[in-house]
N, CA and C of each residue as an Amber inpcrd file, in Angstrom:
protein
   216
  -9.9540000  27.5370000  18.1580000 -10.8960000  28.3320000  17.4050000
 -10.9510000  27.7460000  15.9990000 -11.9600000  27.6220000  15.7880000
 -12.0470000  27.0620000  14.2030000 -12.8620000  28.0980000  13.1540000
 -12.2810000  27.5100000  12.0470000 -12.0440000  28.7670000  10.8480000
 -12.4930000  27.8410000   9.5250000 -13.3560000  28.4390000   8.4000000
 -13.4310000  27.6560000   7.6340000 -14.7750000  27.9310000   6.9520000
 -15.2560000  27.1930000   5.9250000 -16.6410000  26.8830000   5.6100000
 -16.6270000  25.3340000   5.4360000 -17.2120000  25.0980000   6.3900000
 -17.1740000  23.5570000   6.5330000 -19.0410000  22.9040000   7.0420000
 -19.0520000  21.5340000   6.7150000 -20.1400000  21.0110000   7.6290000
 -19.0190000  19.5290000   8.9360000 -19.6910000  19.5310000   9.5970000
 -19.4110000  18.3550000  10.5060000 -18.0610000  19.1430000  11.5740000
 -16.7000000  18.5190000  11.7930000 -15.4100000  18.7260000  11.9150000
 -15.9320000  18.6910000  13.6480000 -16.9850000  18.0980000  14.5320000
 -17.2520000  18.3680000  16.0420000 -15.9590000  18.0120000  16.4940000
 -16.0290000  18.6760000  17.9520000 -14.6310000  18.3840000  18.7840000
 -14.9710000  17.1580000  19.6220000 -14.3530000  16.4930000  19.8860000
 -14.5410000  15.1890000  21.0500000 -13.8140000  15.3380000  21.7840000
 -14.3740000  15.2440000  23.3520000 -13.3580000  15.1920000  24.2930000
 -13.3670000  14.1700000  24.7620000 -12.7550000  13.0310000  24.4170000
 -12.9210000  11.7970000  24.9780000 -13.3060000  11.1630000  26.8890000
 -12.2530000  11.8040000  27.3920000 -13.0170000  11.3890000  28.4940000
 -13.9720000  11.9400000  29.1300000 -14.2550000  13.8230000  28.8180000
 -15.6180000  14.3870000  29.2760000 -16.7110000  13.3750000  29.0280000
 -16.5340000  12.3020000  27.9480000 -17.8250000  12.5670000  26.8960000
 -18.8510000  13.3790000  26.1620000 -17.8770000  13.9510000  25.6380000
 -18.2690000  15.4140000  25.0590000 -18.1910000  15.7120000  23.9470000
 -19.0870000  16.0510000  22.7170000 -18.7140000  16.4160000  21.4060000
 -19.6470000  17.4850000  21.3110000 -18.6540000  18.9860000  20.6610000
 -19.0290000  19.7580000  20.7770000 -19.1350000  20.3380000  18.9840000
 -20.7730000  20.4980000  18.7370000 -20.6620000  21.4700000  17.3690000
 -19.7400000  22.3070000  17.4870000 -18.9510000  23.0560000  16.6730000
 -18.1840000  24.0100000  16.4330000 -18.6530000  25.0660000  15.6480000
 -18.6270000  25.8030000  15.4300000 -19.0090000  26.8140000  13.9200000
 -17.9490000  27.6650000  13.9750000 -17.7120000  28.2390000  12.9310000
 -16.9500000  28.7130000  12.8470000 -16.5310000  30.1080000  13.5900000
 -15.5870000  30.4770000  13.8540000 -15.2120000  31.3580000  14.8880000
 -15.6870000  30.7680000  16.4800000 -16.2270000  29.7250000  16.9300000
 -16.3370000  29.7480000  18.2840000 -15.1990000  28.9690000  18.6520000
 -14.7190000  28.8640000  20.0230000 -13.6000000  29.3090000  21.2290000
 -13.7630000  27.9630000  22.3420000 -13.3310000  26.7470000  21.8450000
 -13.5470000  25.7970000  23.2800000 -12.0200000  26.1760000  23.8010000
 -12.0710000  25.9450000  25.4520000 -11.0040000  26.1950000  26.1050000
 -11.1360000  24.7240000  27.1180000  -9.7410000  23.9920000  27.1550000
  -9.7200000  22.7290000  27.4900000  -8.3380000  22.3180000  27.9700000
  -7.5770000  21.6340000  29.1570000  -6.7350000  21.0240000  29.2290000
  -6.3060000  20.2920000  28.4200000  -5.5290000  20.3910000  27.2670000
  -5.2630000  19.4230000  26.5000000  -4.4630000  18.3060000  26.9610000
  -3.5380000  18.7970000  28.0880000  -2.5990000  17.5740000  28.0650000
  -3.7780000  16.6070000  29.2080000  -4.6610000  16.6490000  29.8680000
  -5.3710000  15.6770000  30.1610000  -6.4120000  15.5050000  30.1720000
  -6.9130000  15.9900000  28.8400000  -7.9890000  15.1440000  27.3840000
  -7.3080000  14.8880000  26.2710000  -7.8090000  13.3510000  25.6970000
  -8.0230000  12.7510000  24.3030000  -9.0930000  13.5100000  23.6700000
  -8.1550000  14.3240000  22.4770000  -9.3330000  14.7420000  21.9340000
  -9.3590000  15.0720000  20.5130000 -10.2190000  14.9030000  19.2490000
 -10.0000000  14.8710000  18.0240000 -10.7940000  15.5330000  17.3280000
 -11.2340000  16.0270000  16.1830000 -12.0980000  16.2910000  15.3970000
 -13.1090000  15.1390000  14.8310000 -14.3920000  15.1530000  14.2010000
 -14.7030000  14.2530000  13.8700000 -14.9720000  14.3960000  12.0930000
 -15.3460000  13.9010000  11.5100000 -15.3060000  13.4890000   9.5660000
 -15.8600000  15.0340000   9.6760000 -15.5860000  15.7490000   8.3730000
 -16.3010000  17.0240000   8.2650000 -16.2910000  16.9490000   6.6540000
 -16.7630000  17.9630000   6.0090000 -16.8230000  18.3600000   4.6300000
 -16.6040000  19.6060000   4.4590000 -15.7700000  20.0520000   3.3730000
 -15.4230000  21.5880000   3.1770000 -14.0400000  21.7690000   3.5030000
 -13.7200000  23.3000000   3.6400000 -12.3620000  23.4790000   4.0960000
 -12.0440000  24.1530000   5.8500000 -11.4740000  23.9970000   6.2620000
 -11.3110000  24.0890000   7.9130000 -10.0930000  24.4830000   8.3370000
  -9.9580000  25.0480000   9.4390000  -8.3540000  25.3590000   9.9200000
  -8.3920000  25.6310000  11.6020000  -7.6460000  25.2460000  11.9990000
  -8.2030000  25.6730000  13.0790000  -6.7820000  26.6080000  14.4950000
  -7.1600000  27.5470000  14.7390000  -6.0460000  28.3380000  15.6590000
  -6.4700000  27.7210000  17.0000000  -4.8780000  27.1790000  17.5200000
  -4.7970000  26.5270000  18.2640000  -3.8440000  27.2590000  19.1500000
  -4.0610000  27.4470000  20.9820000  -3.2210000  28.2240000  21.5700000
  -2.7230000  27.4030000  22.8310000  -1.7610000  27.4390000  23.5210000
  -1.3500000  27.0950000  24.2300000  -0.4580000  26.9770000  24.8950000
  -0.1980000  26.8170000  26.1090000   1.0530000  27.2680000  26.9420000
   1.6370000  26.0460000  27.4590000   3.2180000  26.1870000  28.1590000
   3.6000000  24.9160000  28.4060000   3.3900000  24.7760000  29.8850000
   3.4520000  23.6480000  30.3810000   3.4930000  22.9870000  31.5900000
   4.4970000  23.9230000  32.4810000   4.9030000  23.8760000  32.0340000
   6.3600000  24.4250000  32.8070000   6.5710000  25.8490000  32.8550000
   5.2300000  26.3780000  32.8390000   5.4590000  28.2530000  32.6260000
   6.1180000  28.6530000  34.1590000   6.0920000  28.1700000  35.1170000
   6.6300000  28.5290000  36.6940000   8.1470000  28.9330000  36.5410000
   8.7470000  28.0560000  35.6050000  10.4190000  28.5310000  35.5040000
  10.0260000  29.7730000  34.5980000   9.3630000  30.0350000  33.9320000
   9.1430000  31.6970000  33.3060000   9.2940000  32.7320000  34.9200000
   8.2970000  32.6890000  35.5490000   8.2780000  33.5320000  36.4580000
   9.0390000  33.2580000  37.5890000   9.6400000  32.4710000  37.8690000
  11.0410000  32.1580000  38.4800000  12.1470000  32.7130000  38.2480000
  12.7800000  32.3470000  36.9770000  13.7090000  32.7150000  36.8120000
  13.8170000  32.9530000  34.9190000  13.1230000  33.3720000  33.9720000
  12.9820000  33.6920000  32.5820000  13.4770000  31.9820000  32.2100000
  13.1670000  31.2740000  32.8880000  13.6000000  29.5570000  31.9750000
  15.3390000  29.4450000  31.5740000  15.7560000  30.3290000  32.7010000
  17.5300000  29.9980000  33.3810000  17.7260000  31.2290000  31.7950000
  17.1580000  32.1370000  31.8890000  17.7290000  33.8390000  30.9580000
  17.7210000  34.6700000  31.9050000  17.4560000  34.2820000  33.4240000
  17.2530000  35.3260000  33.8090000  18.6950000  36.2630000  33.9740000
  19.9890000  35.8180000  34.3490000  20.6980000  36.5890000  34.1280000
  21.0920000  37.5010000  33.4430000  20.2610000  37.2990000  31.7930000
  20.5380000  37.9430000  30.8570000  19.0860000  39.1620000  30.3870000
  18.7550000  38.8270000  31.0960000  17.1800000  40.1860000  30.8890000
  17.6050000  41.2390000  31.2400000  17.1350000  42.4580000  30.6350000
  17.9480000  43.6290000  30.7560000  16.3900000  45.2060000  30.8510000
C-alpha cells in the first residue's frame, strides 16, 4: 500500500511485465518471493506498508513453529 504525496514511484513487476500507477492508498497484492519487483524514479515524499507472511506458515498450523508444547 502506498502512502505519500508523491508523482511517479509505479510498481514493476518484472516478469509479469507489469507497471502499475499507484496512488496513494491503493493495495497491489503479489507473490513477492517469485517476482522481481521495484519502484520506479518518483518525486515528493512516499512510504509504503508492506505485508507479508512467511513461506513456512504450515509449521504454524502444525505444530506453533516447535511452541507447540508450550501454548496454553
Amino acid at each position: 500500500m502506498s502512502l505519500g504525496v508523491y508523482v511517479g514511484a509505479q510498481l514493476a513487476l518484472v516478469e509479469l511485465g507489469l507497471v502499475f500507477d499507484c496512488e496513494q492508498g491503493d493495495l497491489v497484492a503479489f507473490r513477492s518471493c517469485n517476482q522481481t519487483h521495484f519502484n520506479l524514479h518518483m518525486k515528493g515524499i512516499r512510504a509504503s506498508l508492506v505485508l507479508h507472511a512467511d513461506k513456512e506458515g504450515h509449521k504454524w498450523v502444525d505444530n506453533y513453529n516447535s511452541w507447540g508444547t508450550h501454548v496454553h
